[in-house]
N, CA, C and O atoms as a GROMACS GRO file, in nm:
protein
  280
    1UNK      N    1   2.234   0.390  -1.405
    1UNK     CA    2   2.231   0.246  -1.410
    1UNK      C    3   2.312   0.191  -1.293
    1UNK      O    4   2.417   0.250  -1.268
    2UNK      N    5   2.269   0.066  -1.206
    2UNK     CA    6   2.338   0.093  -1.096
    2UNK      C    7   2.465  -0.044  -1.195
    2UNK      O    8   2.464  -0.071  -1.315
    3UNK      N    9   2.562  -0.103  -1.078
    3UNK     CA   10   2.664  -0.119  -1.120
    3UNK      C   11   2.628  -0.296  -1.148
    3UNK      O   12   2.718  -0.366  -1.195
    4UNK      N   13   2.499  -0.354  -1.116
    4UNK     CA   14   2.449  -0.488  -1.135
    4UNK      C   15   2.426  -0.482  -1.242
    4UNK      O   16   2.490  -0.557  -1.316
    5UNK      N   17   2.309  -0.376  -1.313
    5UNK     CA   18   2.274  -0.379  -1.457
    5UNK      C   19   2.384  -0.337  -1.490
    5UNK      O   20   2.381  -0.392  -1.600
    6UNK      N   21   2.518  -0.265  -1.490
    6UNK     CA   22   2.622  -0.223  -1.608
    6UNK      C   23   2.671  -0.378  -1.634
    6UNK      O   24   2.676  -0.418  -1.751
    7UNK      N   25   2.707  -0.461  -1.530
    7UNK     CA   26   2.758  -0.580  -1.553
    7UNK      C   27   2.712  -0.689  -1.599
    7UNK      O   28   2.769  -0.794  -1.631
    8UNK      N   29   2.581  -0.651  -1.600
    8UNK     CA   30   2.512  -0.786  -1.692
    8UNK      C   31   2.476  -0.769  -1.819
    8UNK      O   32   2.429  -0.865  -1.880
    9UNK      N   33   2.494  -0.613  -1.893
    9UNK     CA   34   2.496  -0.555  -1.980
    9UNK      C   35   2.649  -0.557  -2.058
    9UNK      O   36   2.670  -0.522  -2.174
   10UNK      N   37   2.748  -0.607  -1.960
   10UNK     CA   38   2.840  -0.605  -2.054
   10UNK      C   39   2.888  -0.737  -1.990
   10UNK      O   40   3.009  -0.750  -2.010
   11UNK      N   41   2.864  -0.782  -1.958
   11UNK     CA   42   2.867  -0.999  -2.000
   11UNK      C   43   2.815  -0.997  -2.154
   11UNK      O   44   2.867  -1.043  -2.256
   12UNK      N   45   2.699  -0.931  -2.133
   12UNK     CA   46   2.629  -0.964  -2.270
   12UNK      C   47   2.720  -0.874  -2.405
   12UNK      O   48   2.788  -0.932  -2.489
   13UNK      N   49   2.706  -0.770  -2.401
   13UNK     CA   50   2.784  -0.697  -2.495
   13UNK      C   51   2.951  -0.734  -2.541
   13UNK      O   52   3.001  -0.704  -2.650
   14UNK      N   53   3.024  -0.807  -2.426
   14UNK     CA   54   3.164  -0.874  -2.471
   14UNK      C   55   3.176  -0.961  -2.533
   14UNK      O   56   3.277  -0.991  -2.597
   15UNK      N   57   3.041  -1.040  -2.525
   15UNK     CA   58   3.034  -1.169  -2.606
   15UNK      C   59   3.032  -1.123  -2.810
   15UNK      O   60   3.054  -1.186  -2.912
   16UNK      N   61   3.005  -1.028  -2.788
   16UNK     CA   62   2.973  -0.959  -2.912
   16UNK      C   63   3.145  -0.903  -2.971
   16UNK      O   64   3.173  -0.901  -3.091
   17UNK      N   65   3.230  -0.868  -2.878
   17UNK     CA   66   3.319  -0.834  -2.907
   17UNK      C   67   3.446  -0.878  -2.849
   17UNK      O   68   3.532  -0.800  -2.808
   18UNK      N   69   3.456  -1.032  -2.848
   18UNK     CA   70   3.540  -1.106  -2.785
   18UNK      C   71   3.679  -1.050  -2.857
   18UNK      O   72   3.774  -1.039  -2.780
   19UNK      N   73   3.705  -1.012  -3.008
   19UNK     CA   74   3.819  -0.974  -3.013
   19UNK      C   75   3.894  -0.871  -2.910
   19UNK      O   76   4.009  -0.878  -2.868
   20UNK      N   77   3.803  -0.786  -2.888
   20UNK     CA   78   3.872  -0.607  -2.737
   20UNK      C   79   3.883  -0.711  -2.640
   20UNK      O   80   3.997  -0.698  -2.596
   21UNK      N   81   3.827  -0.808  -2.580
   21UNK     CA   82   3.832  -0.852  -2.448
   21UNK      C   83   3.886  -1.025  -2.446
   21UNK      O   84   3.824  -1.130  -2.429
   22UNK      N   85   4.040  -0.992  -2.475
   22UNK     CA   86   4.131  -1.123  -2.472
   22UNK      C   87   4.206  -1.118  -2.341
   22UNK      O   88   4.232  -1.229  -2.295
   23UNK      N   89   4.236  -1.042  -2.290
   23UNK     CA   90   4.289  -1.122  -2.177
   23UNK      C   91   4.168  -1.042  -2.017
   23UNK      O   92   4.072  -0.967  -2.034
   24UNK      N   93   4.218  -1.089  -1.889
   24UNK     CA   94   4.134  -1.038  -1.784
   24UNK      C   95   4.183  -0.937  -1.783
   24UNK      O   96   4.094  -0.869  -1.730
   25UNK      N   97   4.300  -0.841  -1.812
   25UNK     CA   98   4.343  -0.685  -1.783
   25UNK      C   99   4.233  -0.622  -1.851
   25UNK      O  100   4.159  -0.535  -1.804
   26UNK      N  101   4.230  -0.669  -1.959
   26UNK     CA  102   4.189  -0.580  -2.063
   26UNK      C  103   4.040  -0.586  -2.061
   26UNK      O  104   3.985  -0.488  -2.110
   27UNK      N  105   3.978  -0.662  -2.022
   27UNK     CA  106   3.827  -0.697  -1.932
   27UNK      C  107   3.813  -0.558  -1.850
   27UNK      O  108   3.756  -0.453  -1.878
   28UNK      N  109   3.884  -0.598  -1.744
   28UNK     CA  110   3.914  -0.516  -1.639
   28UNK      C  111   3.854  -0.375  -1.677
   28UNK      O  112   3.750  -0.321  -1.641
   29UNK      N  113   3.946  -0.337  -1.756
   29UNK     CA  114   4.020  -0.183  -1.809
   29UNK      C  115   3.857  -0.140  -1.891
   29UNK      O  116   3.798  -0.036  -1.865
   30UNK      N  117   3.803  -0.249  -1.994
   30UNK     CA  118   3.756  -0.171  -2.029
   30UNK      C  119   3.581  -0.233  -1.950
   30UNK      O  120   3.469  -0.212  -1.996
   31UNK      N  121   3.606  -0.282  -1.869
   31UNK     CA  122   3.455  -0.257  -1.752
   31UNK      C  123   3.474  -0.139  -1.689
   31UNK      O  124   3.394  -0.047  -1.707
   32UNK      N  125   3.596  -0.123  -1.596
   32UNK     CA  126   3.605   0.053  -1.514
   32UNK      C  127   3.542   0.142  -1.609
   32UNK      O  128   3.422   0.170  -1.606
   33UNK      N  129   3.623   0.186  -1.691
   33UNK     CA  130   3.643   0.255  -1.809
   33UNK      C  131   3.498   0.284  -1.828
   33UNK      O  132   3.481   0.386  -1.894
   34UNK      N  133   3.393   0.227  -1.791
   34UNK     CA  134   3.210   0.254  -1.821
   34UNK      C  135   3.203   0.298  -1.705
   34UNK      O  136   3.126   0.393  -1.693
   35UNK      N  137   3.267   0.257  -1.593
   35UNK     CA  138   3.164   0.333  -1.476
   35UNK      C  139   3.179   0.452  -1.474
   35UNK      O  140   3.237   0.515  -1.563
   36UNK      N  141   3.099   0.529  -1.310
   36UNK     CA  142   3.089   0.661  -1.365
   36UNK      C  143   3.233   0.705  -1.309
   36UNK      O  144   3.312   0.611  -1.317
   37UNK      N  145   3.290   0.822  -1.255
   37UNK     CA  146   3.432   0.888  -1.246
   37UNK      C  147   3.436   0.828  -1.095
   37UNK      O  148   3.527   0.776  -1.030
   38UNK      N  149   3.340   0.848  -1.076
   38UNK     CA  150   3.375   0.842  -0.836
   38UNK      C  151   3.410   0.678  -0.863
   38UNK      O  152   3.518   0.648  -0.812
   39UNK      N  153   3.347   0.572  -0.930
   39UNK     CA  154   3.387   0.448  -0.904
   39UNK      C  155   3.493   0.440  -0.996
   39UNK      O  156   3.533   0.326  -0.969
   40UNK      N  157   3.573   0.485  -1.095
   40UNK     CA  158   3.673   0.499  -1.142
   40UNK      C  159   3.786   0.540  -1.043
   40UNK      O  160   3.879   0.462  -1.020
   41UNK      N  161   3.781   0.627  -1.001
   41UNK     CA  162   3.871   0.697  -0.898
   41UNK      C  163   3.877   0.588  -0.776
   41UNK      O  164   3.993   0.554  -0.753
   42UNK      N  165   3.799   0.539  -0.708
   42UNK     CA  166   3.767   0.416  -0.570
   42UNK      C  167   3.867   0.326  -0.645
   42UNK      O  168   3.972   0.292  -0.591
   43UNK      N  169   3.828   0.284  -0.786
   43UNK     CA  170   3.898   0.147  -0.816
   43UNK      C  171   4.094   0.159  -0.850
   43UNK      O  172   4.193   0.085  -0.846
   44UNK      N  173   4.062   0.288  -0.880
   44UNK     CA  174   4.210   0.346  -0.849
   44UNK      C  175   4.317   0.298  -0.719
   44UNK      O  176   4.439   0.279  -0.726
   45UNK      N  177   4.234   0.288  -0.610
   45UNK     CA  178   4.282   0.266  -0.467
   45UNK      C  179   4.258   0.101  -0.452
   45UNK      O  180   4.321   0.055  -0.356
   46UNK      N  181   4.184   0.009  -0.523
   46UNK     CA  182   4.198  -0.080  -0.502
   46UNK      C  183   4.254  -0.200  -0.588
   46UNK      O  184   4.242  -0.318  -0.554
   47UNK      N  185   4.307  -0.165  -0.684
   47UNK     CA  186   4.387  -0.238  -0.809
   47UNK      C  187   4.500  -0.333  -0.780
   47UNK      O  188   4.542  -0.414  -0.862
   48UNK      N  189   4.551  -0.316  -0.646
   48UNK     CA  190   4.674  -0.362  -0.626
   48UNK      C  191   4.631  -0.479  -0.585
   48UNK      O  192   4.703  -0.579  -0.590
   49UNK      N  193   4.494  -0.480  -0.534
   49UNK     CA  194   4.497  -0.609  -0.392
   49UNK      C  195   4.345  -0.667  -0.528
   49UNK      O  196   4.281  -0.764  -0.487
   50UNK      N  197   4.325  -0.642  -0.589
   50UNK     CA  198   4.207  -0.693  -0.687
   50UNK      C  199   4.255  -0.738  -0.801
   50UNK      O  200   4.282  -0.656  -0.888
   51UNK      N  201   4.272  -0.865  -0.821
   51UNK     CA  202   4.319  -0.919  -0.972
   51UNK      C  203   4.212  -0.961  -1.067
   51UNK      O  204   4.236  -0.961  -1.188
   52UNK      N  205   4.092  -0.998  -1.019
   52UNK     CA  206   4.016  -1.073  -1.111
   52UNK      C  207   3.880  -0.971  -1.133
   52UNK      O  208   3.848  -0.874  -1.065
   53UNK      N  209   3.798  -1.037  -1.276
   53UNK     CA  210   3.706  -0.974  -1.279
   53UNK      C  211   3.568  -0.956  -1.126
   53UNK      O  212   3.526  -0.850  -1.078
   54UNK      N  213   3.539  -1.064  -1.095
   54UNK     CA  214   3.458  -1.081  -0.982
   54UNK      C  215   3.499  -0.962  -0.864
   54UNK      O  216   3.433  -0.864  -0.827
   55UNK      N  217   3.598  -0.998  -0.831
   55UNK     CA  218   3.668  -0.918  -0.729
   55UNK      C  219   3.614  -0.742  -0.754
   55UNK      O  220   3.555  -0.659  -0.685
   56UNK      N  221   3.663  -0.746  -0.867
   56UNK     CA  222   3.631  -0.591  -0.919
   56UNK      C  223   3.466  -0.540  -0.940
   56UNK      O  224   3.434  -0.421  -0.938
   57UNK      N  225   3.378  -0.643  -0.957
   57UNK     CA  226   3.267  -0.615  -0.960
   57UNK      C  227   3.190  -0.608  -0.853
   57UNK      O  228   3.094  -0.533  -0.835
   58UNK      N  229   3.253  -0.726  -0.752
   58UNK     CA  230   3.217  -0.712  -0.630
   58UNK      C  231   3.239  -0.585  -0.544
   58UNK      O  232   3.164  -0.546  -0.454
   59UNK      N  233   3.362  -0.522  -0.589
   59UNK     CA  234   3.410  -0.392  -0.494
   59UNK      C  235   3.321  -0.322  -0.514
   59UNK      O  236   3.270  -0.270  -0.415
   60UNK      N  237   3.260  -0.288  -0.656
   60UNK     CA  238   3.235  -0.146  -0.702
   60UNK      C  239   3.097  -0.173  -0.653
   60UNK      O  240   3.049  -0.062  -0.629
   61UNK      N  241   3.013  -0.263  -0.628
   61UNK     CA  242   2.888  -0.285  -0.617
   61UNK      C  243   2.878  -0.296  -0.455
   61UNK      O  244   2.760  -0.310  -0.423
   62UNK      N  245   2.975  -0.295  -0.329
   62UNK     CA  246   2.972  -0.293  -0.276
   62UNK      C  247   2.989  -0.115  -0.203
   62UNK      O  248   2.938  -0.070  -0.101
   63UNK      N  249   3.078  -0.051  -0.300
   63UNK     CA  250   3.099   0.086  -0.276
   63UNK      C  251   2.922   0.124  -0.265
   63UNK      O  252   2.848   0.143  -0.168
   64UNK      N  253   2.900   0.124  -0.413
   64UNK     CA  254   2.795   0.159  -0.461
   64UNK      C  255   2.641   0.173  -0.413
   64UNK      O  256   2.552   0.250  -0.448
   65UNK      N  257   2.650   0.015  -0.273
   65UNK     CA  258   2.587   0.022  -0.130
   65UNK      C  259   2.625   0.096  -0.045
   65UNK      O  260   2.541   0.129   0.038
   66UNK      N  261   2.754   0.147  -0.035
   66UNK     CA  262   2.754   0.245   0.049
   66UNK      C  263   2.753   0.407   0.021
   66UNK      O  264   2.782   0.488   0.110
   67UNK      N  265   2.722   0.439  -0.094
   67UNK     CA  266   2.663   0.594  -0.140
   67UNK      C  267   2.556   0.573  -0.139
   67UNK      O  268   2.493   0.678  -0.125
   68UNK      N  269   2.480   0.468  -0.149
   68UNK     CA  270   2.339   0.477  -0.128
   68UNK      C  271   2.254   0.482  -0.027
   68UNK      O  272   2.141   0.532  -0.022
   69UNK      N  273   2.344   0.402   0.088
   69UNK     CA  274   2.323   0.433   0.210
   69UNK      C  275   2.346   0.559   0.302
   69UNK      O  276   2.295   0.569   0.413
   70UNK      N  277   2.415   0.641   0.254
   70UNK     CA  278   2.468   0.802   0.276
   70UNK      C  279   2.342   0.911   0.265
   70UNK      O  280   2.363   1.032   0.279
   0.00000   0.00000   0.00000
């Protein structure tokens, strides 16, 4: 599943479980937490300088253009 459909799959699926997803950490934590290990590990290196959800979706979908382009 690339990393557009994981995220529009879980817009939809949080709404279902707004109690797990109260603050943006915890958003965060448990969006990585689905991808696969290589974009787990990437987002590892970029946590410091990425605070928000967007930011984070944007990275990984931008990685994600570049393994595909490889």
């Amino acid at each position: 599943m690339s990393v557009a459909a994981y995220e529009a799959k879980f817009h939809v699926l949080s709404r279902y479980a707004m109690q797990l997803v109260t603050t943006k950490e915890e958003r965060i934590r448990l969006f990585v937490n689905g991808l696969n290990y290589e974009l787990q590990v990437l987002f590892v290196h970029m946590t410091s300088a990425r605070k928000n959800f967007n930011e984070v979706t944007d990275f990984v979908k931008k990685v994600e253009g570049v393994r595909r382009d490889d």
